[in-house]
C-alpha positions as CSV (number, residue, x, y, z in Angstrom):
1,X,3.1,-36.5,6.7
2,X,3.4,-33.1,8.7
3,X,3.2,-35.3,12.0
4,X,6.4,-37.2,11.3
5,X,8.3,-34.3,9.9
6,X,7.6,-31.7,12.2
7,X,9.8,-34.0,14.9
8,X,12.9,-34.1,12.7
9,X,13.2,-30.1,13.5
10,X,15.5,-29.4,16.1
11,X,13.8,-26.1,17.3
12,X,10.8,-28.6,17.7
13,X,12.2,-31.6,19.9
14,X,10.6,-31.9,23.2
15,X,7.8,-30.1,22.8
16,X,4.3,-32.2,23.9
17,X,1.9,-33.8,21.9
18,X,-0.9,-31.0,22.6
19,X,1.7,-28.0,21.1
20,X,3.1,-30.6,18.3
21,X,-0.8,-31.2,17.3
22,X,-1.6,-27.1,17.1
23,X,1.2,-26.4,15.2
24,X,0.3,-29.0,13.0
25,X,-3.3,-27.5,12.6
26,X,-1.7,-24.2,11.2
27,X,1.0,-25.9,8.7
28,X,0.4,-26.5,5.3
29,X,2.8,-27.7,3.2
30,X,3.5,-26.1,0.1
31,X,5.8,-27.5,-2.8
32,X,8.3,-24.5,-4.3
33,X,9.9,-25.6,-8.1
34,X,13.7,-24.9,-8.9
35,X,13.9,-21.1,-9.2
36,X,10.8,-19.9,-6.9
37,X,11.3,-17.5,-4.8
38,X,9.7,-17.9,-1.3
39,X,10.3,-14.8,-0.3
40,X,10.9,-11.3,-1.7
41,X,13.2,-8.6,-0.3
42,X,11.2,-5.6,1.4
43,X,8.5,-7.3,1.5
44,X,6.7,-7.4,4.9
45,X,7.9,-10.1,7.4
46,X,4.7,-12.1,8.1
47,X,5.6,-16.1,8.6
48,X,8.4,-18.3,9.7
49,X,9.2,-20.5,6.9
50,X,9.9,-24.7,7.7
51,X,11.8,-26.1,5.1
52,X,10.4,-30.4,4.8
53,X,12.9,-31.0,1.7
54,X,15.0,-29.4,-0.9
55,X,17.4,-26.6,-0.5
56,X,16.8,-23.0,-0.6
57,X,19.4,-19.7,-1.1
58,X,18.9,-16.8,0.7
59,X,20.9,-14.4,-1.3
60,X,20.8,-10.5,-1.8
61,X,20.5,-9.1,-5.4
62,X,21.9,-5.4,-5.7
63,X,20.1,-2.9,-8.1
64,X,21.9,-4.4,-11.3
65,X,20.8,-7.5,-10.5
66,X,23.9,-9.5,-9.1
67,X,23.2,-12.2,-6.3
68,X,25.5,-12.1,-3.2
69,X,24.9,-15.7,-1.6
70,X,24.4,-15.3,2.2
71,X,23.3,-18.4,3.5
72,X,21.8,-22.2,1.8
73,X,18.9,-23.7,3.9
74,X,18.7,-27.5,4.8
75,X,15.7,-30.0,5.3
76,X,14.7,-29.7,9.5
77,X,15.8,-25.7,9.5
78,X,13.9,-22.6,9.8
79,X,14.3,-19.7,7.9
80,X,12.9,-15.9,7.8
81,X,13.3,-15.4,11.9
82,X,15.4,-12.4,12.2
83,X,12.5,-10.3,9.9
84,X,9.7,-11.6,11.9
85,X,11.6,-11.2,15.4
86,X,12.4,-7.7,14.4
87,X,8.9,-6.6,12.9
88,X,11.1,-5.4,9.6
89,X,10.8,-6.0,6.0
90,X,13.0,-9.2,4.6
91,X,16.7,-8.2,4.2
92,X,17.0,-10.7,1.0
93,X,15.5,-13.0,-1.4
94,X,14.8,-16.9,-0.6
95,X,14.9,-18.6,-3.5
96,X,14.4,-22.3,-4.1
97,X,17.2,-24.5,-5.8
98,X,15.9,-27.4,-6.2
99,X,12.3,-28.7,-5.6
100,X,11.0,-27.8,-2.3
101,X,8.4,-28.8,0.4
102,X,8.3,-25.9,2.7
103,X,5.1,-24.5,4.9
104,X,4.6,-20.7,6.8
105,X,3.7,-20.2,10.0
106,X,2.1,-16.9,10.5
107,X,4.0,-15.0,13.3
108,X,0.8,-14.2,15.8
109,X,1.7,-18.3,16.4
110,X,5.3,-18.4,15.8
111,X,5.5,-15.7,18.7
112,X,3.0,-17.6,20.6
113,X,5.4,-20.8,20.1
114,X,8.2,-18.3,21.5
115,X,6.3,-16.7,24.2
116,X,5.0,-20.3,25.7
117,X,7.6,-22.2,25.3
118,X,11.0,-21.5,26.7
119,X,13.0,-23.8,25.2
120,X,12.0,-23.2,21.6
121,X,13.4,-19.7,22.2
122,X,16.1,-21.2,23.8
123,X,16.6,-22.8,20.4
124,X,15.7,-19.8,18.1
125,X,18.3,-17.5,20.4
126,X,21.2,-20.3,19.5
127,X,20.3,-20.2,15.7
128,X,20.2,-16.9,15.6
129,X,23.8,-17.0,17.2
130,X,25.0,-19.4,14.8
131,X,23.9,-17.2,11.9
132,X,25.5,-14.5,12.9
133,X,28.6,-16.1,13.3
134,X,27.9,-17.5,9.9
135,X,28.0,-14.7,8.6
136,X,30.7,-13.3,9.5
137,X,33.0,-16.8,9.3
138,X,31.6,-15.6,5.2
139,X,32.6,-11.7,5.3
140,X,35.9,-13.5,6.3
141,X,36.1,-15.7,3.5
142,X,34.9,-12.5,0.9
143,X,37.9,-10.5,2.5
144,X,41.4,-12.8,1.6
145,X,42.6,-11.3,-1.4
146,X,42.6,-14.3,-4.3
147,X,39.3,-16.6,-5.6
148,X,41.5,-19.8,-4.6
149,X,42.4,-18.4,-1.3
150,X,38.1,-17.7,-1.0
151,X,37.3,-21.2,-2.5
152,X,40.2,-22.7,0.6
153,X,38.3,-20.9,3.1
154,X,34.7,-21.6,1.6
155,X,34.9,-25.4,1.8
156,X,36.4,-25.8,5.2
157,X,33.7,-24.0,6.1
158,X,31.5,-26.0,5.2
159,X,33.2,-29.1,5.7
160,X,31.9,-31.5,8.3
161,X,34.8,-33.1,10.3
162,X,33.9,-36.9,11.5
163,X,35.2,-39.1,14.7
164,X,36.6,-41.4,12.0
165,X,38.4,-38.5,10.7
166,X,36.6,-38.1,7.6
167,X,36.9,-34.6,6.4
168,X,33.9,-34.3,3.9
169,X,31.7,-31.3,2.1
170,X,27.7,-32.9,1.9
171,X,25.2,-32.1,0.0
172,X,27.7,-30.0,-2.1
173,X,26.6,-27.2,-4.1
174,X,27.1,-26.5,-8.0
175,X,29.8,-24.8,-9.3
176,X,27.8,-21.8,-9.7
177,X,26.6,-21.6,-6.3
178,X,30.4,-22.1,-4.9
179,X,31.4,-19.5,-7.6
180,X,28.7,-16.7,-5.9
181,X,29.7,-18.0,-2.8
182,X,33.0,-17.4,-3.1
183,X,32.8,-14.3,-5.7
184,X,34.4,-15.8,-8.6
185,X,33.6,-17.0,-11.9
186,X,32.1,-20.8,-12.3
187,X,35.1,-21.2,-14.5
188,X,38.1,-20.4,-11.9
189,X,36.1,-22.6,-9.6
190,X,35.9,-25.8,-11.9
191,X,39.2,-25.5,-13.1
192,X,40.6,-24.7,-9.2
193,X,38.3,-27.9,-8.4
194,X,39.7,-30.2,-11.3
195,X,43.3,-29.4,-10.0
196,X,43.0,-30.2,-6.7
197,X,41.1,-33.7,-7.6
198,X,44.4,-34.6,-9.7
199,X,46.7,-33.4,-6.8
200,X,45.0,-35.9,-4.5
201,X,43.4,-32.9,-1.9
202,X,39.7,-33.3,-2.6
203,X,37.9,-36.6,-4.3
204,X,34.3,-36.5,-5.6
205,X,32.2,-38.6,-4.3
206,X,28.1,-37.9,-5.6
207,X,26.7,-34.8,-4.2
208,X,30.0,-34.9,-1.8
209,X,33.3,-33.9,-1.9
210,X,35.9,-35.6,0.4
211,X,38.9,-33.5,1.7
212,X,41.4,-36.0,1.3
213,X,44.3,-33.5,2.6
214,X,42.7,-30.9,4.9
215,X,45.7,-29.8,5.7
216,X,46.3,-27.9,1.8
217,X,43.2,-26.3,2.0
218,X,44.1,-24.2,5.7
219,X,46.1,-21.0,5.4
């Protein structure tokens, strides 16, 4: 099952059968239930984390217990790389949302996978990038001044814009998570939701939402 997965990870494409196989030798896939945590904050940074399937939160929780989302984990993605690059304890929590397939890689081998292979850093130094600016595309979003304004900003973010002009949201989270996200209460955000759906901007469509206007949701 590893064997077929392991290919669908973008950090992993090209590399050869021989480094494919020994990776696959130190991968064990274990399965996370909704509400696991993966990974505890200050605890020490000791594997890169593969996600197979599911979705997992990385999110901060301050001393009273209040979670600030930072970033959601998809299928084929890595996770836990700035701790283990940076020999430091983990910033934050990973915490699984749904079921999860994930497995660790302990980082004597992930640096080894660095180390040898050029391209794979090549890889890790982009995603690292694209965190970052992540990141701060968020701290944007936390700074405009009204939870509508945050919940605009929010889903164009995440929005994935398509060559048949499709604007469209996938996978989209719960009203909870877009509330955290977003800093808001669950409430303001289905009630903001609901309007929009009967002004013709958004549609529902499953686990997506289709931006029907684009336009009314950029400021």
């Amino acid at each position: 099952m590893i064997r077929a997965k392991l290919e669908d990870f973008e950090l992993l494409q090209g590399l050869d059968e021989t480094d494919l196989q020994r990776l696959r030798n130190q991968l064990r896939i274990q399965t996370a239930q909704k509400g696991d945590i993966l990974i505890h904050k200050g605890s020490p940074s000791r594997h890169l984390y593969f996600l197979f399937s599911g979705l997992v939160n990385i999110v901060d929780f301050d001393d009273e217990g209040n979670a600030t989302w930072i970033a959601t984990i998809e299928p084929g993605h890595i996770f836990g790389e700035l701790g283990l690059i940076l020999e430091t304890t983990r910033s934050a929590d990973a915490v699984a949302i749904e079921t999860a397939e994930f497995a660790r890689l302990p980082r004597e081998e992930a640096m080894k996978l660095l180390t040898q292979n050029p391209t794979v850093a090549q890889r890790m130094l982009q995603q690292l990038a694209r965190t970052i600016k992540q990141q701060n595309q968020h701290l944007h979003m936390l700074n405009r001044p009204s939870a509508e304004e945050r919940l605009k900003a929010l889903l164009m973010m995440k929005a994935k814009h398509y060559a048949s002009g499709l604007v469209a949201v996938e996978n989209l989270p719960s009203q909870a998570q877009l509330a955290s996200m977003a800093n808001t209460s669950r409430e303001t955000v289905s009630r903001t939701l609901a309007r929009w759906c009967r002004e013709g901007i958004i549609e529902k469509d499953y686990k997506r939402l289709i931006i029907r206007r684009p336009e009314a949701l950029q400021s």
